[in-house]
N, C-alpha and C positions, 0 to 999 in steps of 0.2 A: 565856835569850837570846831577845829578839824574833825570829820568821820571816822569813825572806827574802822581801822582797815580789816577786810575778814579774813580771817585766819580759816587755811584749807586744814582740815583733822587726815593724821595720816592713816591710809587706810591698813587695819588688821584682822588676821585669822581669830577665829572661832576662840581663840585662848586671850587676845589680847594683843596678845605681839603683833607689831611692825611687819608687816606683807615687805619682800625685795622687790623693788622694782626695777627689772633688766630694764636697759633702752633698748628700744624698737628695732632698729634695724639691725643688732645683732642677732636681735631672733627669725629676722625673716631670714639674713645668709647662712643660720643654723637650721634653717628648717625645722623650729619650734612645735611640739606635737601636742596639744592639752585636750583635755575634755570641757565644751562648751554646755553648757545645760539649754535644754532644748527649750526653755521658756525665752531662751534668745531673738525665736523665730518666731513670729507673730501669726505667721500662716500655719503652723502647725496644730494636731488637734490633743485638747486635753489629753488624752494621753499619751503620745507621742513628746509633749512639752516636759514632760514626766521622765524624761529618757538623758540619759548626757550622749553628747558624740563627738568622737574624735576630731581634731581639725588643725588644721598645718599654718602655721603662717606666712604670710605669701608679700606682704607689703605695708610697709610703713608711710606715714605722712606725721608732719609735725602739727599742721593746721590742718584736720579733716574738719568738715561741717557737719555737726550730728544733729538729727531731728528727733524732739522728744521720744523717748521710751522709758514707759513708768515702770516697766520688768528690768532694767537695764541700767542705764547709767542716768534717766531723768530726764532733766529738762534740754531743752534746744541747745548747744554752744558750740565753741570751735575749739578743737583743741588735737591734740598728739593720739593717733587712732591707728591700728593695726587692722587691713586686710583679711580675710580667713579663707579658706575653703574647707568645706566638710569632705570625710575622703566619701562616704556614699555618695556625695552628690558629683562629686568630680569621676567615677567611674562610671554614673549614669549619662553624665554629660560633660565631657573632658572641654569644654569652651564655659564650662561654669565659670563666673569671676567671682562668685562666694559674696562676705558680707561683713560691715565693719564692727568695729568694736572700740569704747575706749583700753590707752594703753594700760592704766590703772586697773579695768577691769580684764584685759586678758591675763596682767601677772597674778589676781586675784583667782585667775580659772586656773593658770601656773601651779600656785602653790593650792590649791587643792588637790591636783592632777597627781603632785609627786609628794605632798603631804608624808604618806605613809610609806615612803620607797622613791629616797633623793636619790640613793645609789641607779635608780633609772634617768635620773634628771643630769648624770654626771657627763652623757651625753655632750650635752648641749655647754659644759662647762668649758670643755678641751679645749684646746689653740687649733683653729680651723688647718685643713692642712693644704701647703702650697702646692696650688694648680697656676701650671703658668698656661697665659692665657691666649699666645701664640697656640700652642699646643693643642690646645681645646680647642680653641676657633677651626683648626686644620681637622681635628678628628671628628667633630660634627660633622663638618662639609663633605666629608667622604662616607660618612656613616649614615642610612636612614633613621628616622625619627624612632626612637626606642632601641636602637640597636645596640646600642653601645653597654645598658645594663641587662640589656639582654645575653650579650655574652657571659655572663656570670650564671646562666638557666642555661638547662638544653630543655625543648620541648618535649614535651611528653607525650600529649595527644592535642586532636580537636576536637569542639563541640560546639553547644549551642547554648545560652540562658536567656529565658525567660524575666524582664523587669515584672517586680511587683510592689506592690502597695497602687496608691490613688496617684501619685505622680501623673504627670504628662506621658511619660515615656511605661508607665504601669500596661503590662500585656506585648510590649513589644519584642520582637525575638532578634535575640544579637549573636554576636561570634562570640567565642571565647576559647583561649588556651590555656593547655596546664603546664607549668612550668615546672620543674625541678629544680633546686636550687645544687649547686657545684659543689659548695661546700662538702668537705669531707665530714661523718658524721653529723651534719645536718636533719633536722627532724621534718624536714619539708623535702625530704630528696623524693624519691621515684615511687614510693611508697603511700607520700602524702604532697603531692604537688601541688601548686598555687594556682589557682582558678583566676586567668586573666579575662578581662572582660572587654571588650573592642578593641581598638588599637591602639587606648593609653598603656601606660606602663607603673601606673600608681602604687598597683597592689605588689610588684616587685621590687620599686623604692621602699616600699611601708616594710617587706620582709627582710632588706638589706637594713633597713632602720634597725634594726632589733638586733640579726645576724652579723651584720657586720658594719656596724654605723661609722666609722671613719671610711670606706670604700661609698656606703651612701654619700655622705658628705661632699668626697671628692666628685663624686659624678653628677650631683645636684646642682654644686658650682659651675663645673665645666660645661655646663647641657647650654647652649643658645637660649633655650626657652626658663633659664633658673632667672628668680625675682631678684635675686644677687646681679644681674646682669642685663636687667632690665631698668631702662629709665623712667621719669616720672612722664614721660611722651609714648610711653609702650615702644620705643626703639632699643 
């Protein structure tokens, strides 16, 4: 008698229903924004595991190799896995590579994320908008590293921040600038400006996310360093 072939159960929300599952690599060139639940991290402490955090998606694989996690997706296998970066951790350390995940369970953190507020998620819905890539290649090369979203802030002041928590980098003292966002009628203008922190530019992607996510978009793609533009060799 032939084996019973297994049948995979499709995974759903809290009601019942059918979880969507996006493919992978449409959400790394959208730069996918979900809340991961800290019990993801194995190095964190009870109560920090306690906490969800923000985290961007950065790269897809069809075959990743995953090593048991009894919090997570289980047992040992290979299969279709998304990249992350947490944004805390990439302003504390902007050469962070972050950390994987299955694709099933990042749609699963997906549709928690936007659960209560798809009109957030409509975002990531749009038709991406065309950067031509002559174009972008030429304004990188003339531009330094951050520059270019930079023009959309004029500086405001400088300072200094203090990392904290237990981290590695916990007590260290960094540069930081405030930005101002351009926008007219902007709630982050000169009044409330954006505390940049080294010489990434994260936390000003994260505010053009919000402010004005089709200009994020377009400058995500075009940047040399976007995972849309990156191959599976880091070239």
């Amino acid at each position: 008698m032939p084996a019973t072939p297994k049948v995979t159960q499709p995974i759903t929300n809290v009601f019942g229903a059918p979880i969507r599952q996006y493919p992978g690599q449409s959400q790394v060139t959208r730069g996918v924004r979900v809340k991961a639940p800290g019990t993801h991290w194995t190095g964190l402490t009870r109560t920090e595991q306690q906490v969800h955090y923000w985290v961007c998606a950065m790269e897809f694989r069809e075959r990743h190799v995953f090593q048991s996690h009894a919090k997570a997706w289980g047992q040992a296998h290979t299969g279709p896995g998304m990249r992350f970066v947490s944004e805390d951790d990439a302003i504390e350390d902007p050469d962070n590579r972050g950390s994987w995940t299955t694709l099933s369970l990042w749609n699963k953190w997906r549709d928690q994320t936007y659960r209560d507020d798809r009109d957030a998620e409509l975002q990531y819905m749009d038709q991406l908008p065309a950067v031509s890539a002559a174009n972008a290649s030429s304004a990188d090369k003339q531009s330094p590293a951050g520059a270019r979203v930079k023009q959309y802030f004029t500086l405001y002041s400088e300072g200094t921040h203090t990392v904290s928590g237990n981290g590695k980098m916990a007590g260290q003292v960094l540069k930081c600038e405030f930005w101002a966002c351009k926008k007219e009628g902007c709630a982050r203008g000169n009044t409330k400006p954006i505390k940049q922190i080294g010489s990434g530019t994260a936390d000003l992607y994260s505010h053009l996310d919000s402010c004005q996510p089709n200009l994020a978009q377009e400058l995500c793609i075009a940047s040399i360093h976007s995972p849309a533009r990156i191959g599976e060799d880091g070239a």
